[in-house]
C-alpha positions in Angstrom: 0.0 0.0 0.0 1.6 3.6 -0.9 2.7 5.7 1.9 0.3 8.5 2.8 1.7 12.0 1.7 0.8 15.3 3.1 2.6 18.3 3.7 5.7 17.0 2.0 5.7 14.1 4.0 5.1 10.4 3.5 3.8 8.6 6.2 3.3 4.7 6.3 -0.2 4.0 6.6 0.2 0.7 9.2 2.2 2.1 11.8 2.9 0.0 15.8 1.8 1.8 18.3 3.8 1.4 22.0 1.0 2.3 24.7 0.0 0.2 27.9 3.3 -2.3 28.1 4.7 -2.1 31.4 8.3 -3.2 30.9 10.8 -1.6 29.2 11.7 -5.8 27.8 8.5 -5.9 27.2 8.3 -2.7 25.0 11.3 -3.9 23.5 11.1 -7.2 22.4 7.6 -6.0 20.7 9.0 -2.8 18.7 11.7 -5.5 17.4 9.1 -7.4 16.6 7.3 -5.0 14.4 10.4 -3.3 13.2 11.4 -7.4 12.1 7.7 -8.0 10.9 7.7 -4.6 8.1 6.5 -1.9 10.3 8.4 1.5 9.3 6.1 3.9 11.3 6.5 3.8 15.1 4.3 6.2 17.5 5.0 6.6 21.3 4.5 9.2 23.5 6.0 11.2 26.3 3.6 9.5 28.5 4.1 6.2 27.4 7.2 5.6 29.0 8.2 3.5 25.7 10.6 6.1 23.8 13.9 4.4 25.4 12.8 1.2 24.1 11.5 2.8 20.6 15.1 4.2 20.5 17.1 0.9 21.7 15.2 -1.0 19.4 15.8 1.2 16.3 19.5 1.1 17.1 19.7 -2.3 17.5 17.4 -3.2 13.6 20.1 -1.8 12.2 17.3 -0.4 10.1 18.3 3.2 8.3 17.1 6.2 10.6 15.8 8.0 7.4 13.5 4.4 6.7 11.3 5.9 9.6 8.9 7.6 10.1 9.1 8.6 14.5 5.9 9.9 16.6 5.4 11.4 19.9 3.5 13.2 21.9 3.8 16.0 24.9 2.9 15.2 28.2 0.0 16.9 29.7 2.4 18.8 31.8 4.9 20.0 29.2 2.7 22.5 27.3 4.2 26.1 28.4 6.9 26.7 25.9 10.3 26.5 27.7 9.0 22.7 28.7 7.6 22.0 25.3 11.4 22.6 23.7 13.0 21.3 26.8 10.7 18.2 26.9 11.0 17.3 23.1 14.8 17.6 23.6 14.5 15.0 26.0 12.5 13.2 24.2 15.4 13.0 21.3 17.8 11.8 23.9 15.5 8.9 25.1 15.1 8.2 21.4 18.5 8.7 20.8 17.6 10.2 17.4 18.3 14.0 16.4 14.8 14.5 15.1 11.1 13.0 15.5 9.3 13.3 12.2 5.9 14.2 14.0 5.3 15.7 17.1 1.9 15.8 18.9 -0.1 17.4 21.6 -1.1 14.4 23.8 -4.7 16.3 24.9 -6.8 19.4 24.3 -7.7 19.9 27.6 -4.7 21.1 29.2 -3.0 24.5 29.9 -1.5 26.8 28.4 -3.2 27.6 25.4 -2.7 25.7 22.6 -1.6 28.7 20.8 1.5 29.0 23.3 2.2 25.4 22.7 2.2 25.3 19.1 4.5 28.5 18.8 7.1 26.4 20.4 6.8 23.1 18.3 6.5 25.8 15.6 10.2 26.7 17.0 11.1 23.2 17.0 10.1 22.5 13.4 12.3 25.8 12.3 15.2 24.0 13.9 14.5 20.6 11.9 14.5 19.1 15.5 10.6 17.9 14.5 9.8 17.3 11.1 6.2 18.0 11.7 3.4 18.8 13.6 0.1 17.8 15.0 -2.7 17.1 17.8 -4.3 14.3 19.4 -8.0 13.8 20.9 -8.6 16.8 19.5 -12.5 17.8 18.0 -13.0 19.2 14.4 -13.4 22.8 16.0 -10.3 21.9 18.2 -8.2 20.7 15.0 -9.5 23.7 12.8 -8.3 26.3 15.9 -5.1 25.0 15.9 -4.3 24.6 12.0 -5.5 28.5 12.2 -2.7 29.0 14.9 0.4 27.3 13.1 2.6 28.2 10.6 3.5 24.5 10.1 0.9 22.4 8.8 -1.1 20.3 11.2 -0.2 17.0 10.0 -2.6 14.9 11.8 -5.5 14.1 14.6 -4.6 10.8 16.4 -8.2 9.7 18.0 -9.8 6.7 18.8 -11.1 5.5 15.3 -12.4 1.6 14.7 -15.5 -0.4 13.8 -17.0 0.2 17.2 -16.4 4.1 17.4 -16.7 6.0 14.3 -15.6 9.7 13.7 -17.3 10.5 10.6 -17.2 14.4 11.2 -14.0 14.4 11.7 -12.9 11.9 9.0 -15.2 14.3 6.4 -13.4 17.2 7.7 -9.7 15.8 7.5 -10.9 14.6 4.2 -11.8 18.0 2.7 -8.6 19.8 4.7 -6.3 17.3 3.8 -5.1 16.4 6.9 -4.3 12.7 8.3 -6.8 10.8 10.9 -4.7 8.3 12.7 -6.6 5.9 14.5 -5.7 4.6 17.2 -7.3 1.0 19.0 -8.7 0.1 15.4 -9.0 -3.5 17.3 -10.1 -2.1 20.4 -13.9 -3.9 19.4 -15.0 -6.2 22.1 -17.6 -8.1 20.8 -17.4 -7.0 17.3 -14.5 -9.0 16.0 -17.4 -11.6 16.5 -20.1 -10.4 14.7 -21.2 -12.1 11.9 -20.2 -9.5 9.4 -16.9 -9.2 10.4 -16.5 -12.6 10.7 -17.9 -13.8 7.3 -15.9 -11.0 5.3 -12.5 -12.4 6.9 -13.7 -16.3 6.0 -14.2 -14.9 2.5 -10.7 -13.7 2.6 -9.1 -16.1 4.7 -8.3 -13.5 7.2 -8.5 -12.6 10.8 -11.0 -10.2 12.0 -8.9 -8.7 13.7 -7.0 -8.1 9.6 -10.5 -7.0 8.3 -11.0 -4.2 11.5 -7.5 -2.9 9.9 -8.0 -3.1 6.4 -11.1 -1.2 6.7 -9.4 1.7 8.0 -6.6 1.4 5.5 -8.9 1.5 2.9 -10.5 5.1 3.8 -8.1 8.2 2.5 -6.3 9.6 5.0 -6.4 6.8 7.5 -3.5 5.8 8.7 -3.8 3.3 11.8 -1.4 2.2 14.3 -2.4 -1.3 16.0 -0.5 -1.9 19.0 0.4 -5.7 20.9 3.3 -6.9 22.7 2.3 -10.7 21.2 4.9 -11.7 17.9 1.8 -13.8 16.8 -0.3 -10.2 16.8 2.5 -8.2 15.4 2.6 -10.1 12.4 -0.7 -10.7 12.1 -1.4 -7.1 12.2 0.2 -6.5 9.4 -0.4 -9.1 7.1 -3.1 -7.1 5.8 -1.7 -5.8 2.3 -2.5 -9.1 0.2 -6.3 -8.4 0.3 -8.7 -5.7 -0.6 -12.1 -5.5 0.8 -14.9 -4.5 -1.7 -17.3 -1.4 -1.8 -19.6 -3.5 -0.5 -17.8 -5.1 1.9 -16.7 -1.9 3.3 -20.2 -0.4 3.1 -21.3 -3.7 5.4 -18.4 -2.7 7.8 -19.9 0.9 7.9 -23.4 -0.1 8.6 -22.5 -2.2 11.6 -22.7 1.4 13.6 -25.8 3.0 11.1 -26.2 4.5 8.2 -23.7 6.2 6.3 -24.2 9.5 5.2 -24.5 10.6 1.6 -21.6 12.7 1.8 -19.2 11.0 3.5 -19.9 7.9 1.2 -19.4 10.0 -1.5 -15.9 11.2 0.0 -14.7 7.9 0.7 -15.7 6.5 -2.9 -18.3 4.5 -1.8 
């Protein structure tokens, strides 16, 4: 599948997310994992406690620096703008890299004001310490306030996106602005894995659910997705999804399992 490109970056759709371990051999031997299994885009956070790890284990591929494609986030508590430039800083140290390619803010409900925060990542991106910008959790009013208050383009929104929890206004809006959703816990379903719909369209496949729940979000533009599992099996299994494409229909059966589609986003998304 082609990378995503926006803003003069290109962004690997399927990326391995690194929340909820709770060891740092834990987080490691999983990044290695994905790093081993294809995966070229890896997201942490601040928060996380995983960016040691996401930096040991890139040293340690042996996989080219400039092959990646690096995420974090600030911490809640690192939004005034001498601890948004000291914090990244840090952040380089623990990833022992001398640039992320996208940094995020972690929440929209903290202080400062976004606007204070964003000048300083804004200063960090001048400096070609972060390649790019964005938000997390944000609303489509959030996301529009701060692409009005950056000079750098606001790369992406990383939410909770996946059959179970749609985000169509904010997938129509980051469709018509051009700006990336990145969902995170696309298999975050519960019970739905085991519905019969998702179930029959992986049989017809001969894939997982758990592959179907990720290839529907690959298959929407400007969805990228970053699954996350400290389980080999899972890794791989995660992304063993580009040898299959699901149909219009298929995908319009996926939709309906949470209502009705509307007319306009269908018509966005092809479909």
């Amino acid at each position: 599948m082609d990378p995503i490109t926006i803003a003069d970056a290109e962004i690997p759709a399927l990326g391995f997310g690194t929340a909820g371990m709770d060891t740092d051999e834990e987080r490691y031997d999983a990044i290695s994992a994905a790093l081993d299994a294809g995966y070229r885009h890896i997201d942490t956070a601040q928060m996380y406690d995983s960016e040691s790890a996401v930096g040991a284990a890139i040293a340690d591929s042996g996989i080219d620096r400039e092959e990646l494609f690096v995420t974090t986030k600030l911490d809640g508590g690192n939004r005034d703008h001498e601890s948004v430039v000291d914090s990244t800083h840090e952040s380089l140290t623990r990833l022992d890299t001398d640039y992320v390619d996208l940094l995020l803010i972690h929440m929209p409900d903290q202080e400062p004001s976004h606007e204070e925060t964003l000048d300083a990542m804004n200063e960090l991106v001048a400096e070609d310490v972060v390649k790019h910008i964005g938000v997390s959790n944000f609303s489509v009013e959030e996301t529009k306030n701060a692409i009005e208050h950056s000079s750098a383009p606001i790369l992406t929104n990383q939410v909770e996106y996946n059959l179970a929890e749609r985000q169509d206004d904010l997938l129509s809006f980051c469709i018509d602005e051009e700006v990336m959703l990145t969902a995170y816990s696309p298999i975050k379903l519960g019970d739905r894995l085991e519905d019969d719909v998702v179930r029959g369209i992986a049989d017809t496949h001969g894939k997982t659910p758990r592959q179907v729940a990720i290839r529907w979000l690959l298959q929407q533009p400007y969805v990228s997705t970053i699954p996350r599992s400290s389980n080999p099996e899972h890794v791989r299994e995660n992304y063993d999804v580009f040898d299959f494409e699901l149909t219009d229909e298929e995908m319009r059966r996926l939709f309906a399992m949470q209502g009705d589609l509307d007319d306009a986003l269908a018509s966005k998304l092809g479909l």
